[in-house]
FITOR-782772 format. One record per residue (C-alpha): x, y, z. Coordinates in Angstrom, 1 decimal. Each point is the difference from the previous one (the first is absolute). Layout:
{node {X, Y, Z}}
...
# end
This chain:
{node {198.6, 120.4, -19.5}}
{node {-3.4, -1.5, -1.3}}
{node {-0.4, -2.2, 3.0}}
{node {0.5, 3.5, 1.7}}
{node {-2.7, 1.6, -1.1}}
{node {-2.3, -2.6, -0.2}}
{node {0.2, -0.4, 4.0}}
{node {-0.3, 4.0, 0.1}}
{node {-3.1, -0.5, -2.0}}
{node {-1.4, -2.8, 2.2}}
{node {0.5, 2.3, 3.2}}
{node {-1.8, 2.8, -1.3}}
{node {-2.8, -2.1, -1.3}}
{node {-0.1, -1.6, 3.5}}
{node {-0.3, 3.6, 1.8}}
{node {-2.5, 1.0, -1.9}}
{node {-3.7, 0.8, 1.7}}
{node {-3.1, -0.4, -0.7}}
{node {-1.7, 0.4, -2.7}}
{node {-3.0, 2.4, 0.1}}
{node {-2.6, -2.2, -1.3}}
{node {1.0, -2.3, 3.2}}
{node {-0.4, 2.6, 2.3}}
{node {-3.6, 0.9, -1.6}}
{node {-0.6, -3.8, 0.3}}
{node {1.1, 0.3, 3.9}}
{node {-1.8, 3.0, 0.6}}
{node {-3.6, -1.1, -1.4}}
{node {0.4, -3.1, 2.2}}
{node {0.3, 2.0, 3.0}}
{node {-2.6, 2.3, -1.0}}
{node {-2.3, -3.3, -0.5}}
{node {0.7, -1.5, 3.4}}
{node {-0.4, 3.6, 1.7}}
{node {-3.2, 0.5, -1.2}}
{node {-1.5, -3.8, 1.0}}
{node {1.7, 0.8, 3.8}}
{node {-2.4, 3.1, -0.2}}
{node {-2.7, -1.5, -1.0}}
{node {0.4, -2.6, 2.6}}
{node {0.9, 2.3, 2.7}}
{node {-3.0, 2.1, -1.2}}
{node {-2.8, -2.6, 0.3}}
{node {1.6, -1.2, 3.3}}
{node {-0.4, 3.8, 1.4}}
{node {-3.8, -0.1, -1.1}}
{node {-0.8, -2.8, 1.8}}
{node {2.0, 0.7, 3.1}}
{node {-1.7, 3.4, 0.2}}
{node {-3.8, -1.2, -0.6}}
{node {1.2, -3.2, 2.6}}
{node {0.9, 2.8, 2.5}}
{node {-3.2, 1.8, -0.8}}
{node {-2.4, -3.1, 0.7}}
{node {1.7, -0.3, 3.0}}
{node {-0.3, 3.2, 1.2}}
{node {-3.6, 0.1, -0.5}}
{node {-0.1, -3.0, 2.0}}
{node {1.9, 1.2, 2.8}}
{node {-2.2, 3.2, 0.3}}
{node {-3.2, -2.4, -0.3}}
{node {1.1, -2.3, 2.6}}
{node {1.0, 3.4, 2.1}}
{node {-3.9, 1.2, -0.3}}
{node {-1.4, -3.4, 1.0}}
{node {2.1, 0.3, 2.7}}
{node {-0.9, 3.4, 1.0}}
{node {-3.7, -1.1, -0.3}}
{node {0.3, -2.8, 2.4}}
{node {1.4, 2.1, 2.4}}
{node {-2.5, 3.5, -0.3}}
{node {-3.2, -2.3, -0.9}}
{node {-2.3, 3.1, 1.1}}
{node {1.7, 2.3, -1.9}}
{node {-1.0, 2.0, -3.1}}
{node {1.8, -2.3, -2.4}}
{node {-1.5, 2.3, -2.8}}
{node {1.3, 3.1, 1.2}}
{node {3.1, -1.1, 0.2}}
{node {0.4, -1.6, -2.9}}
{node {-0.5, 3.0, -1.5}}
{node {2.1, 2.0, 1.7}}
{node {3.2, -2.4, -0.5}}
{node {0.9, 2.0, -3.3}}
{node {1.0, 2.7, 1.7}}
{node {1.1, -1.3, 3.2}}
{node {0.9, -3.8, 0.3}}
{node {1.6, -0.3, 3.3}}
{node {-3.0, -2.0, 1.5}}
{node {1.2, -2.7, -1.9}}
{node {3.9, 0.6, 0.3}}
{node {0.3, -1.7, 3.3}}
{node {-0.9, -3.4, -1.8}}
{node {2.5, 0.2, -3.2}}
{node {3.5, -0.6, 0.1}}
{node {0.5, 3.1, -2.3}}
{node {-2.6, 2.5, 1.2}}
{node {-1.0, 2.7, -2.6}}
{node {1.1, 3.1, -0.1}}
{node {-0.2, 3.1, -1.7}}
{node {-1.5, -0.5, -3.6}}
{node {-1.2, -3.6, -1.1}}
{node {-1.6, -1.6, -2.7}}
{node {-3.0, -1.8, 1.8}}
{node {-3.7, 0.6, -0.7}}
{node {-2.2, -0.6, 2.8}}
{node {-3.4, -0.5, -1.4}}
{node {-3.5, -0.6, 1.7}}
{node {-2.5, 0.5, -2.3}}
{node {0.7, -3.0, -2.0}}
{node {-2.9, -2.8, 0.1}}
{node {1.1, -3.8, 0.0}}
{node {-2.8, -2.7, -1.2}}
{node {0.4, -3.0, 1.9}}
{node {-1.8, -2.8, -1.2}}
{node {-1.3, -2.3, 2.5}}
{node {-1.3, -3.6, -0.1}}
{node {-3.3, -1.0, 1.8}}
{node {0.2, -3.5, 0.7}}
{node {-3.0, -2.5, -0.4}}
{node {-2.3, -0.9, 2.9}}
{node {0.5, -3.4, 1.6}}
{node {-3.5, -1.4, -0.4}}
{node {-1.2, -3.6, -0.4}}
{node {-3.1, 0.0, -1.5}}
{node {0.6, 1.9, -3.0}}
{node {3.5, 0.2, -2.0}}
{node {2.6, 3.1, 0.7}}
{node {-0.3, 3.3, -1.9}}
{node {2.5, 0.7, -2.1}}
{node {2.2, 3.2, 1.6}}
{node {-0.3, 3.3, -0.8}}
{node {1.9, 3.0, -0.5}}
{node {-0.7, 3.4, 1.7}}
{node {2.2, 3.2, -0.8}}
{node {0.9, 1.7, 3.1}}
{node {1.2, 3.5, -0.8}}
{node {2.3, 1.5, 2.8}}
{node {2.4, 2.9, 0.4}}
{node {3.9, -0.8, -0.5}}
{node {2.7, 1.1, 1.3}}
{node {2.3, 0.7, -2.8}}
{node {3.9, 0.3, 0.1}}
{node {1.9, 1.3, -3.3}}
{node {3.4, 0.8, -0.9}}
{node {0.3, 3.1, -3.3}}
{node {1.9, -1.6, -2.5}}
{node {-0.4, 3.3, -2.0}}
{node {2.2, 1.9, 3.0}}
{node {2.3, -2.8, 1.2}}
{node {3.0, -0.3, -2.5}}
{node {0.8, 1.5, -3.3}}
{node {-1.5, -0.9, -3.4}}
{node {3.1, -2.4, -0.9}}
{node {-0.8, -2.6, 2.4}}
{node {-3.7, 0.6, 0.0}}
{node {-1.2, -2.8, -3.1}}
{node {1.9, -2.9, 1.6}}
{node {-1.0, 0.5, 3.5}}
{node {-3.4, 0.3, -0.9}}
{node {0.4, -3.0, -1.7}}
{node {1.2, -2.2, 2.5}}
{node {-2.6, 1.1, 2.4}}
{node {-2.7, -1.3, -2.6}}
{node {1.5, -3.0, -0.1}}
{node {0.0, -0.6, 4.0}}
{node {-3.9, 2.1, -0.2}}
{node {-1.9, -3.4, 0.1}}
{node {2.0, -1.9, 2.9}}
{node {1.1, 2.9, 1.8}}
{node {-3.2, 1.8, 0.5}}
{node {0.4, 2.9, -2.5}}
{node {-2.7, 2.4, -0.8}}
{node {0.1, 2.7, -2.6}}
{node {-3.5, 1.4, 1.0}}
{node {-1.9, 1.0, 2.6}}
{node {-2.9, -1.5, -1.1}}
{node {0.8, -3.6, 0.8}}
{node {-2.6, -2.6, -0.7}}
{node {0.5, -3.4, 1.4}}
{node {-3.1, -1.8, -2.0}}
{node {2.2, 0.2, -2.9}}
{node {2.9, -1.6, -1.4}}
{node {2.1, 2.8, -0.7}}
{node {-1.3, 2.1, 3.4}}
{node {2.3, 2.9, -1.4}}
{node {3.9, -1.2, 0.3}}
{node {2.3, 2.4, -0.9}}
{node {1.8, -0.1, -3.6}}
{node {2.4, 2.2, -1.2}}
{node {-1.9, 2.7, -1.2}}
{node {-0.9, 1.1, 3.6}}
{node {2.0, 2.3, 1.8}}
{node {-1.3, -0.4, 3.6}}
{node {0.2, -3.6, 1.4}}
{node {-2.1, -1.3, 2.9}}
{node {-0.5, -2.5, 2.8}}
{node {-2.8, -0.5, 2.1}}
{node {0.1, 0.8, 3.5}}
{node {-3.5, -0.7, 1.5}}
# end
C-alpha cells in the first residue's frame, strides 16, 4: 500500500509543468534575443537604404553625363532646371526612369572652387618657382536627393548616418557651397537633410 502511493506520488510529481518563474526566465530570453535581431535587422535596413540612395544618385549622374555628351549644344541649364518637374530627358538612360513624384534636387546655382596647380617653368639659368595656387570659381551642376521627404522619421537618424560615413569616399556633399581649397570642402554629416553629388 505504501509502495502504492509512493509511485502515485512520483507520477504526479513527474506530470507536473513548469513552474512560472521558468517560464518568466524563458520568456525574458526570448524577449533579449528579439530585440538584438531588431537591432541588427534595423542597422542592416539603414545601410541598405542610404547604399541604394548613393547609387541612385549615381545612376541619374552618369544618366546626365550621358545626355550631355550626346546634346553638347543644348541648354544644359535649362534643363537642368526643368528636370524637377519633368525628368523624362533623362529616363531613356536609367534602368528605372522616374516617374511621377521623386525626391531629387536638381540644382544649378551652386558654385564649385577648384583649386588648380600652376606648374614651375623649365628654365636653366635660374632655379624653378615654386607652384602656385589659383581659385577658379565656376558654376556646378548640382544633383540632390531630400532626405527630409524620402522615408519616415524612424529610419531617418541611421540612414543619415551611414551616408556621413561613405560622405568622404563617395563624394557626398551637404551644401551647395562646395569649396575644394579646403579640407572639409563641405561633406555631408548627419545633420543635413539634402545630400549632393556633383555633376559638372
Amino acid at each position: 500500500m505504501v509502495g502504492e502511493m509512493k509511485k502515485r506520488l512520483q507520477r504526479k510529481g513527474a506530470r507536473r509543468g513548469f513552474t512560472l518563474v521558468e517560464l518568466l526566465i524563458v520568456i525574458i530570453i526570448i524577449g533579449i534575443l528579439a530585440g538584438a535581431m531588431m537591432m541588427v535587422a534595423g542597422g542592416g535596413r539603414d545601410a541598405a537604404e542610404a547604399s541604394k540612395i548613393v547609387s541612385d544618385l549615381r545612376n541619374i549622374k552618369a544618366a546626365a553625363i550621358m545626355w550631355m555628351a550626346e546634346n553638347p549644344a543644348a541648354d544644359i541649364k535649362t534643363l537642368w532646371e526643368s528636370l524637377e518637374e519633368d525628368p523624362t530627358p533623362l529616363n531613356r538612360y536609367l534602368d528605372r526612369p522616374l516617374v511621377g513624384t521623386h525626391h531629387f534636387i536638381f540644382e544649378e546655382e551652386g558654385k564649385v572652387i577648384v583649386k588648380v596647380i600652376e606648374t614651375p617653368g623649365d628654365t636653366t639659368t635660374e632655379p624653378p618657382t615654386p607652384p602656385t595656387t589659383t581659385n577658379i570659381t565656376e558654376d556646378a551642376l548640382l544633383l540632390g536627393y531630400d532626405l527630409s521627404k524620402a522615408t519616415g522619421a524612424d529610419v531617418r537618424s541611421g540612414v543619415k548616418a551611414n551616408l556621413a560615413k561613405q560622405a568622404k569616399s563617395a563624394g557626398l556633399y551637404g551644401t551647395k557651397e562646395i569649396d575644394m581649397t579646403v579640407e572639409d570642402p563641405g561633406y555631408y554629416t548627419d545633420e543635413d537633410d539634402v545630400v549632393y553629388v556633383i555633376v559638372q
